[in-house]
N, C-alpha and C positions, 0 to 999 in steps of 0.2 A: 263614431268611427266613419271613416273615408270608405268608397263604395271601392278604392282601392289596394285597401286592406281584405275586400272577400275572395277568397281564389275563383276563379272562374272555373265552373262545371265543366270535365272535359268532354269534347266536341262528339267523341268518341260513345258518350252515354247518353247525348241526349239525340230525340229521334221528333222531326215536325211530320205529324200527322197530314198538315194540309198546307195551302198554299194562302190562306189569310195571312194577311200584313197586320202586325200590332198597333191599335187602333186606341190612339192616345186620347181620343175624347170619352171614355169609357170611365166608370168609376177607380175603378180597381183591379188589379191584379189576383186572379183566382188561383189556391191549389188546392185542385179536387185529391184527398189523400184517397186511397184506395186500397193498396196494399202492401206502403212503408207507412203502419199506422202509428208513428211516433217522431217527435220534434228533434233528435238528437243523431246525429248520426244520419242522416238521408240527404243523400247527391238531387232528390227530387223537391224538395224542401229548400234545400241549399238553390238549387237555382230558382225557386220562383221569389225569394229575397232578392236574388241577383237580378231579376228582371224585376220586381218592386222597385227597385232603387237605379237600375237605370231609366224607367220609366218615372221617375216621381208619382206613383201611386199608391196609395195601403196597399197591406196585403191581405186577404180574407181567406183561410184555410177553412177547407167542408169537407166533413165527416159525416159520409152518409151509411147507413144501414139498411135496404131492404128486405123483404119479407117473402117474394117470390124467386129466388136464388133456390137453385136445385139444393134440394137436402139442409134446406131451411131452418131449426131447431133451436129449441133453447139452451144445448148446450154450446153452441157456435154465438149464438145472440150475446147472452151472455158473458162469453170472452169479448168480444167486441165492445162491448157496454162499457166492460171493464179498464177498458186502454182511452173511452174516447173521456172518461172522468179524468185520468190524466193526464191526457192530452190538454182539456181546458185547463187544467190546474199549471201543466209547463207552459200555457203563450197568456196567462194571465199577469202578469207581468214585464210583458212585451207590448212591442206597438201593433203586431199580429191582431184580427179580429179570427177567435175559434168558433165556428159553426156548427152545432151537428144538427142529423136529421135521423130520425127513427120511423120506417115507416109504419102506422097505424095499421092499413089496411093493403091489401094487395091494389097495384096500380094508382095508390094516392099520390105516389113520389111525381107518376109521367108529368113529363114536362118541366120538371123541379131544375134538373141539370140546364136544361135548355134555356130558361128563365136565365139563371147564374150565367149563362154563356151569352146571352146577349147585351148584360150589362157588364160583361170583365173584357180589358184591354189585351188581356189575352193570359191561356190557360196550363197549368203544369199539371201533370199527372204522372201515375205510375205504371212506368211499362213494364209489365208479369206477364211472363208467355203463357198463361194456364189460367183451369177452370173459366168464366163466363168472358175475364178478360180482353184475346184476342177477339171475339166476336163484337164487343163491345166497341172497339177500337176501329171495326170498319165500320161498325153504325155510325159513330160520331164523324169520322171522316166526310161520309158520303152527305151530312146532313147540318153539321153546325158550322153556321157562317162568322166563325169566330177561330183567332189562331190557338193551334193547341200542339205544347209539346210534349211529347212522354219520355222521362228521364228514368234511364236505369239504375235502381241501387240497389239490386238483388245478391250478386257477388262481387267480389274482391277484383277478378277476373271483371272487365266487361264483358257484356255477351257477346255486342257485337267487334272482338277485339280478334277473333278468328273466322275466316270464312268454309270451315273444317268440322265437320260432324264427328264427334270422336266415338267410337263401336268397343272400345276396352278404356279402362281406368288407367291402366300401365302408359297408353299412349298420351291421356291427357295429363296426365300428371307427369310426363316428360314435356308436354308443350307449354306445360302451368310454370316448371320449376325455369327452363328458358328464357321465359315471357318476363320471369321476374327476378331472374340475373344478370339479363339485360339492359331495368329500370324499375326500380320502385315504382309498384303500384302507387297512383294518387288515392286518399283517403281522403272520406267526407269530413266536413268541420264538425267539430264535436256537437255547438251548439248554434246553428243558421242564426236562430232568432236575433241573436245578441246584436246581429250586425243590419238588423232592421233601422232604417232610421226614419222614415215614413209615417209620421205619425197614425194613430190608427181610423179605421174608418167609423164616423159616427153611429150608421145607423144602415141596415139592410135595404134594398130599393123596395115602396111599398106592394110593390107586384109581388114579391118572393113574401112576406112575412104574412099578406091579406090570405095567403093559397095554402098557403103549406106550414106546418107547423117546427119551423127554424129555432133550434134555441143558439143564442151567442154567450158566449161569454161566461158571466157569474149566472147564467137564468141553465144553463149544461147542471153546473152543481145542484141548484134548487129541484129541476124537473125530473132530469137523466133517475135519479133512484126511485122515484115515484114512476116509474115505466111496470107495468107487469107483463113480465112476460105469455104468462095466461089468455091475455086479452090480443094479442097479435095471432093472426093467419095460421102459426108453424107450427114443425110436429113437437107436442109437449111428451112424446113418449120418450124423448131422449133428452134426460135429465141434464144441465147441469155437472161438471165432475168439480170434486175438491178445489181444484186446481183456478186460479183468481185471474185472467188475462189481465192485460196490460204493461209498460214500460214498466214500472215501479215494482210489480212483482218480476217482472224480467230479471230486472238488474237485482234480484234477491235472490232467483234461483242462478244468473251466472254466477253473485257470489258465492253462493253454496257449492257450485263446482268446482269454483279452483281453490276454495279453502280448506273441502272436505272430499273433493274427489279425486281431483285431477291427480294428486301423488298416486293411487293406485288402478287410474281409467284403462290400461289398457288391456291389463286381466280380469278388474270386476266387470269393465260392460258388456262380457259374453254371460256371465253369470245371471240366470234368472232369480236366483235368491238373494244377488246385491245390488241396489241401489248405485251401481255404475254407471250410470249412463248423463249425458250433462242436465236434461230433460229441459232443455231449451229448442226444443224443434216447435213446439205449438209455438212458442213465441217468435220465429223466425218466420212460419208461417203465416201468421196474423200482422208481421213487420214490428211486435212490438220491441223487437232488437233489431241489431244490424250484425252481420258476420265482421265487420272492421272493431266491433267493439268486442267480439268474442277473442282475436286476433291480437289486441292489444294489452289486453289481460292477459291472456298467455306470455306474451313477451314479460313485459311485468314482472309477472310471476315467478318465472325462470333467469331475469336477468337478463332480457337474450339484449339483441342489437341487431342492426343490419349486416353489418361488418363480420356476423356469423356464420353469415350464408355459406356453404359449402357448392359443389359443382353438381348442375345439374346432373341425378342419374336415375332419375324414372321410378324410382324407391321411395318406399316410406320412412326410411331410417336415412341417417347421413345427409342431408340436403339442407335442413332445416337448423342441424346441432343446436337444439332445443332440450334435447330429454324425450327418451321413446312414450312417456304420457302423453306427453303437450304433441308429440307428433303424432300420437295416434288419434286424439279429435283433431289434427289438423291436419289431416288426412282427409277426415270425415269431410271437414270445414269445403278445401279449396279442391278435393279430385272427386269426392262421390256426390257432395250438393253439388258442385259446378260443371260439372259432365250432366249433372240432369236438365241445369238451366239451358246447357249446350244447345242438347239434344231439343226441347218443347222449344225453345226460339227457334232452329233451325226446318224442324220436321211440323207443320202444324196438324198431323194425324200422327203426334206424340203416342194419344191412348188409343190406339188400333192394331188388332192384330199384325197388321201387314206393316208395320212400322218395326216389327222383329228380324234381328239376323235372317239371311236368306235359308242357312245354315237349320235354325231354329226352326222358322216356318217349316220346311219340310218334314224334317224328324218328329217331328208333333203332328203335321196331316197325318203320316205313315202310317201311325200309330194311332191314329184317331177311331179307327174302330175296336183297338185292343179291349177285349173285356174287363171292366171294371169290379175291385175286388168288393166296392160297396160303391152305392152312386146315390146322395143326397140332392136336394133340391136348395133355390135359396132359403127357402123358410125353416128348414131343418140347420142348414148353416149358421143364421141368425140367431136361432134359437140355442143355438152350444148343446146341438141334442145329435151326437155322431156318437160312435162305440168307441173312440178316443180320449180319454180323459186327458190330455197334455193338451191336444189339440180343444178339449173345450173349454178347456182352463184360460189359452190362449184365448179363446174368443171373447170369452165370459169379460177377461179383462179388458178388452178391447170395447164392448157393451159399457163396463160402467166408470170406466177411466179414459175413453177415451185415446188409449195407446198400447202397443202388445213389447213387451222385452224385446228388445232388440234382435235376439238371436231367435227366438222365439216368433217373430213375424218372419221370416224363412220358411220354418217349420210350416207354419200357416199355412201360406201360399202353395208351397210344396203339393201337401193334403189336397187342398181344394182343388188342384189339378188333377192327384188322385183319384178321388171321390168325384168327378163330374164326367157327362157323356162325351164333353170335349173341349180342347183346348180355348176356344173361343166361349165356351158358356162358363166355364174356371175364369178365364179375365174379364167378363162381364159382374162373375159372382164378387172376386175381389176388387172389384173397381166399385161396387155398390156400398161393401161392408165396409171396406175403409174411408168412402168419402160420405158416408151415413154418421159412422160414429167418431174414427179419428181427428183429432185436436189438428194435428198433421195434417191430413188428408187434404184434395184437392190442391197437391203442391208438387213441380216438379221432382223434387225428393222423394215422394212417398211416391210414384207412377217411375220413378227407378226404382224401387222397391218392388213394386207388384210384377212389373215387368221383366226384370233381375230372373222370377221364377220362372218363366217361362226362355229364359235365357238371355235378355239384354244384356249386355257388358260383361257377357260369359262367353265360353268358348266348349265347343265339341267334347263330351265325355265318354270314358269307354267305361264297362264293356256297356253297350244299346239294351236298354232296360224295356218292356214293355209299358205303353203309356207313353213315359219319358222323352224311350227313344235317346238320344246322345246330348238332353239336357239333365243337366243335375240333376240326383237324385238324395231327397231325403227319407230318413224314417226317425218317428215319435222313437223309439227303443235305443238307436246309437246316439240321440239328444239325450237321452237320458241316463245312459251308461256314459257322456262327455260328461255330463252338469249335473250340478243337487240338486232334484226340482220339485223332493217332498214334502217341503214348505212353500212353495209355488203352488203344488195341486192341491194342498189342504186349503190353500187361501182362497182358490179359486173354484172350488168343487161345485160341481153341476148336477142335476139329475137325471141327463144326459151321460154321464160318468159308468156306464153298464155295456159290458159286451153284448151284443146285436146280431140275429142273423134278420132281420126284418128290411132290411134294406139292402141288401143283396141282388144282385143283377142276376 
């Protein structure tokens, strides 16, 4: 193929870190993956082929892992492990050379990127407004004498395609449905690699391969399972869940959604006794999908077209004439993930207190001294050892799966602002448990979620609750006079499960 036959990445998602010029005496063209961890579908990928091939240079893809990343574990490790096997498995028959790195020990990697950046003609990466990301992104700025651009393929929506913070759903999913009655969104190529033509590069520079322990290629298959997790830096208290990361199991549990769910998603995923929900979140997080592949299966699936689109009207129903299933994760899809990417690119104190409605902040200080009807600490949280049995159920699943029900992680949050001395030590608590044990965690989506309880993307309620104050209020007893949850609490029972006066303020 002709270099052009590849669409060109729109200008709009890609973002040059510095002011290096691409510097054609250089081996190759690098892209460091980072957080679109998969070959199919990614605008960050897509361009660094497009710059391979207008440079005439291989292209070498690195997939690194390390070991001192807050909240470190082998349940996280292990997903990742799991995408970078298939990752080598989809550019091994490509002119792509696959890279990965696994660090051994804490601080083996320093330097590892740096090395890679001195011999690449210049570098693509992924721009994620979250977790260690953004700070990562001024390090490299201020320090690598090599160019580097970071390309967004996070939503549908670019981030940078509004210069507008959105503070309710209602608003962005009027500026979303607009945006895109206007002009079809551009979508990533299904598959970058194909349009590689750069033959691939023979061998690593001996500086990188003498330091660090790089596998490429067929030696990813040989080594990668021979890794123990045991023997790395991180915390082994947190297992592993059932659950397999990577593209290939991605694209097993999307199909499992729209074959076996999506006809009745929009009632079962409040349900904590059904298997509603698409459970494609870890892998969005981890990038082993894209939201443009979730998007097009729907279409699919329903028959839709573009030609269907209805007039924007700020609703979840009627916009889309898709079928009220398909638009209820696609609701999910393009107004609640993409308000959260809004927000964490636009606000970089995303996870702080003071990043809540004005509204919020106050009503929560007000209330800040209100007496608490029980007040836990995190270790008691942790432990699913509260006089709540719903509430430890929720957690217990959250410990060893890695995810809490959908409607169910509300309820969570809820509690824990409840049960704590105050509002800031409740979003410290929830910002630990969830990016500790969730698959999700550490993801604009899940930091709308935690923050949701404390009133993000919500609005003033009456009557003013104590605690609360005029943010939402829940209770474990109208969850469960709404839903069946007594096969929920059998499965998840604790010994923590007992009424309690011991913790009492």
């Amino acid at each position: 193929m002709t270099l052009t036959a590849l669409p060109s990445v729109p200008a709009v998602r890609i973002r040059t870190l510095n002011e290096w010029p691409k510097d054609i005496s250089k081996p190759f063209v690098l892209y460091w993956m980072t957080a679109f961890r998969r070959t199919r579908t990614n605008f960050a990928l897509q361009r660094a082929v497009e710059l391979a091939e207008q440079l005439r240079k291989p292209l070498v893809i690195l997939e690194a892992v390390r070991c001192n990343y807050r909240w470190a574990n082998d349940r996280f490790h292990r997903f990742i492990l799991d995408g970078m096997i298939d990752n080598e498995a989809d550019t091994r028959k490509t002119n792509a050379m696959y890279c990965c790195y696994v660090e051994p020990n804490s601080n083996h990697g320093h330097g590892l990127l740096e090395a890679f950046a001195s011999h690449s003609c210049a570098i693509v990466s992924d721009d994620f407004p979250c977790f260690f990301h953004p700070a990562l992104y001024q390090h490299i700025a201020r320090r690598w004498n090599c160019c580097v651009e970071l390309v967004d393929s996070n939503t549908i929506l670019p981030m940078r395609s509004t210069d507008r913070t959105f503070t309710v759903a209602h608003s962005y999913r009027r500026y979303m449905q607009k945006e895109i009655a206007q002009g079809l969104p551009d979508f990533p190529i299904e598959e970058p690699l194909s349009f590689l033509t750069v033959k691939r590069l023979q061998s690593l520079p001996a500086e990188i391969v003498q330091h660090w322990p790089v596998w490429t290629n067929d030696q990813v298959s040989q080594q990668l399972p021979k890794v123990a997790l045991t023997s790395l830096p991180i915390d082994h208290a947190i297992q592993p869940t059932d659950e397999r990361g990577g593209p290939v199991e991605a694209a097993k549990v999307l199909d499992r959604f729209i074959q076996q769910r999506l006809a009745n998603y929009a009632q079962a995923r409040n349900e904590p006794e059904q298997a509603g929900s698409s459970g494609l979140s870890p892998y969005f997080h981890f990038g082993h999908v894209s939201p443009q592949e979730l998007f097009q299966r729907l279409a699919s699936a329903t028959g839709w077209s573009w030609e269907q689109l209805g007039k924007p009207n700020g609703k979840m129903n009627g916009f889309w004439n898709m079928g009220t299933d398909a638009e209820a994760i696609l609701d999910q899809l393009m107004t609640w993930r993409e308000i959260g990417f809004n927000l964490c690119w636009r606000n970089p104190h995303f996870d702080r207190f003071e990043s809540l409605p004005d509204w919020a902040q106050v009503t929560l200080q007000e209330h800040e001294q209100d007496k608490r009807p029980f007040v836990y600490d995190l270790e008691q949280f942790d432990a699913a050892n509260t006089h709540d049995p719903l509430w430890n159920a929720a957690q217990t699943q959250l410990v060893l799966e890695g995810r809490i029900h959908n409607y169910l992680r509300m309820l969570w949050g809820k509690k824990i602002l409840h049960w704590t001395r105050s509002p800031r030590e409740a979003l410290r608590i929830m910002i630990e448990l969830n990016n500790k044990y969730a698959l999700d965690g550490r993801d604009p989506n899940s930091y709308s979620g935690i923050f949701w309880v404390l009133g993000r993307y919500d609005r003033a309620w009456g009557p003013e609750r104590p605690i609360f104050g005029k943010v939402r209020y829940m209770t474990s007893e109208s969850t469960q006079n709404k839903f069946h949850v007594k096969q929920y609490l059998a499965k998840y029972a604790t010994k923590g499960d007992r009424q309690t006066e011991n913790y009492q303020s």
